[in-house]
N, C-alpha and C positions, 0 to 999 in steps of 0.2 A: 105336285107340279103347279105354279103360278101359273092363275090363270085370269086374263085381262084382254082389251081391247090393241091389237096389234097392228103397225101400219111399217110396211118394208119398204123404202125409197131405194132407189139405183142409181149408180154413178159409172161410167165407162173413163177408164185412164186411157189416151188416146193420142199415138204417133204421126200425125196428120204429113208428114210427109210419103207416108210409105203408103199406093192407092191402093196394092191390094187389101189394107188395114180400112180404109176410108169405105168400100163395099161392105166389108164385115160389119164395120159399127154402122150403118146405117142400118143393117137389119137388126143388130141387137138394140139399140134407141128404139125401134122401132116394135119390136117384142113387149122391151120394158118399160117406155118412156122413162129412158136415163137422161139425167144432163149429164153431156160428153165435157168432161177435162180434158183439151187441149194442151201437148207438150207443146206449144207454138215457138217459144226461143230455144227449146233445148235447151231445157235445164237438166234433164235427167229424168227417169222414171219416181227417184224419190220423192223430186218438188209434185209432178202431178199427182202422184198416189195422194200426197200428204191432204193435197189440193182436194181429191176427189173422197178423202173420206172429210173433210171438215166440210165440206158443203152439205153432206150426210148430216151433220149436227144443228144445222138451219130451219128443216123441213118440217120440224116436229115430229119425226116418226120416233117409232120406239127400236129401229132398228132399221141397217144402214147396209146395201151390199152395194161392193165394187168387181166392176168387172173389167180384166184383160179385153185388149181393142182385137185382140187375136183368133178367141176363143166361138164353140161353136154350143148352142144349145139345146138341151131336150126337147120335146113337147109339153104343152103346159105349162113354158118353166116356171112363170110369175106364179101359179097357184101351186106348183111345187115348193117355192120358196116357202109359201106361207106354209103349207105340209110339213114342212121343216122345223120351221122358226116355234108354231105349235108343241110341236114334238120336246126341242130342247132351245126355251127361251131365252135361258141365261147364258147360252152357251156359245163359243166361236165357232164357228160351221165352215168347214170346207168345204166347197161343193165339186172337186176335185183330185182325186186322189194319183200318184203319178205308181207308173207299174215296177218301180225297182222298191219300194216300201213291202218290207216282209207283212205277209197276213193270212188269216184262213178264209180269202174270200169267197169261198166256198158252202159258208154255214148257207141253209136253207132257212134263218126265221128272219134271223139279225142282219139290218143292211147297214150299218153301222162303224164306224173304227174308230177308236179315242187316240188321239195321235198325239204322242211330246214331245215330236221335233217334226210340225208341218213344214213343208217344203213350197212349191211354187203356188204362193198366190193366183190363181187365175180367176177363181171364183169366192168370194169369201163375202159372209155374210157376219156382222156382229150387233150386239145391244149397244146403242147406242149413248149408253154409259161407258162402256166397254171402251168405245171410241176414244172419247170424253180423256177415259185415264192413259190409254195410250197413246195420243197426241199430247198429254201435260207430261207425259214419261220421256217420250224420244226427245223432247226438246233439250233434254237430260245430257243425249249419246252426242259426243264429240263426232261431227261427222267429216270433221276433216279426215277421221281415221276410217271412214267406212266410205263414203264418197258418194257421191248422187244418183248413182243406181238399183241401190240394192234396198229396195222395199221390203222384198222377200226378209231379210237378214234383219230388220226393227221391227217385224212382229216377230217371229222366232226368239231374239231378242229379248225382246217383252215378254211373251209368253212365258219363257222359260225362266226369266226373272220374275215374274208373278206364280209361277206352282199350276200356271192354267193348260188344261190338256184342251186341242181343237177336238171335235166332232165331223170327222167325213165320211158322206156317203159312199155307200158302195154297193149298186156301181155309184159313176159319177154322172155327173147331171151336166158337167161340160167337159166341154173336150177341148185340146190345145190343134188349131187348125195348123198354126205354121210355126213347129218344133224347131227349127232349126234354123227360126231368124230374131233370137231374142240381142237386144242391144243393152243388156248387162251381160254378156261372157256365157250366155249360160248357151249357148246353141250345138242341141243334138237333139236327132231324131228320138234321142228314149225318153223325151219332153211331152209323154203321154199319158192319156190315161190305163190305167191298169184296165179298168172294164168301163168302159163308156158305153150310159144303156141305149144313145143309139138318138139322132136326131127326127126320126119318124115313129118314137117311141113315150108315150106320155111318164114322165116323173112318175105319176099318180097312180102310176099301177105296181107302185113297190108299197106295200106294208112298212111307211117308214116306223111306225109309233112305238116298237119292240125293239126295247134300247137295252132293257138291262142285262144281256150276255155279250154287248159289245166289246169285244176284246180292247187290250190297250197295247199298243206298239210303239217301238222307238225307245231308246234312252238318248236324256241329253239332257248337259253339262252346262247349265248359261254360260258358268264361269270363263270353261274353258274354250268355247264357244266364242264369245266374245272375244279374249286375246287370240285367238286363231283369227278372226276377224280385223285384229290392226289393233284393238283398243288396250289404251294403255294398264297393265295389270294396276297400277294406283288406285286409276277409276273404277274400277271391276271390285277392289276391297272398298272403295268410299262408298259402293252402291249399297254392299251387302251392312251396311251402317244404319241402312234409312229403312223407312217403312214405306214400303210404294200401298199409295191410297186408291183403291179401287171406289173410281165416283158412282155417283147415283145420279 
């Protein structure tokens, strides 16, 4: 495992018209010390997300977490995070896992799941290289065809167009407070965590650092993925042409 000097920055994507959103992220800024990304003209969730991880790329850290303006937190979270990041440096970290994802989350060593088709961004933590490539990637996706919502759908995307599996905890370390008011389509109550350990419960008291029986769940398809998405199949074979560069 690499191992070096680590620094985790925060950033909150943030719908400032909706006030019961505006109480929320004031407690999590206030947790994290995030700078809040403001949707202020309503551009969509994609322009802020995009917004809120390249500002991650400014700070010098070595790694970059964005958080939902929705969401609620552990105890400890910040030194959870770094609990984490320790654990698996190189790696995309969900800190989030939603409860319709098949698993045995039941094991008693391993809190872990290697996931290859993550789902709802709420909590995500990456290497700020990582960033780096997939911000020079999506600028790739035609998004007239995918449209200014769907954040979720350009790491998935990515991901599955790089061969990269996330990393999410389990339980999870956040929770979705309000399921069924999201402003990409996605809204239903089962917009939850599977097992959420609980906001008067410290991260710190899960053994995260026992990785290696982490199961892996999920199959997926970039390919087909993407043209269920809108994107044209042309673009889908000119991708599989290139070498996507994973920066440093």
């Amino acid at each position: 495992m690499e191992r070096c000097a680590r620094v985790v920055t925060y950033s909150i994507q943030h719908a400032p018209w909706v006030p019961e959103r505006r109480a929320i992220v004031a407690d999590l800024a206030r947790v994290t010390g995030a700078r809040i990304v403001q949707d202020v003209a309503r551009e969509g969730a994609w322009a802020t997300n995009r917004k809120a991880w390249s500002w991650g790329l400014t700070t010098g850290s070595t790694h970059h977490c964005v958080l939902q303006d929705d969401i609620g937190l552990c105890a400890d979270f910040k030194a959870t995070v770094e609990a984490l990041v320790a654990v698996r440096p190189a790696d995309p970290i969900w800190l989030f896992t939603q409860r319709s994802q098949p698993d045995p989350f039941n094991r008693p060593v391993c809190h872990w799941l290697r996931i290859r088709d993550p789902l709802a961004a709420l909590g995500v933590v990456m290497p700020v290289r990582l960033v780096r490539s997939f911000l020079a990637w999506v600028s790739e996706v035609p998004s007239a065809y995918i449209g200014p919502h769907n954040d979720d759908v350009r790491w998935r995307l990515f991901l599955g167009r790089c061969r990269i599996e996330a990393w999410a905890t389990v339980p999870s370390v956040v929770e979705h407070l309000q399921p069924s008011a999201s402003f990409c389509g996605n809204s239903n109550g089962g917009r939850v965590a599977r097992k959420f350990i609980g906001s008067d419960v410290s991260g710190l008291s899960v053994d995260w650092s026992v990785y290696e029986e982490a199961p892996t769940v999920g199959s997926f398809d970039w390919r087909s993925y993407a043209v269920r998405c809108g994107l044209p199949q042309a673009w889908v074979d000119w991708q599989e042409t290139r070498t996507v560069v994973l920066r440093r």
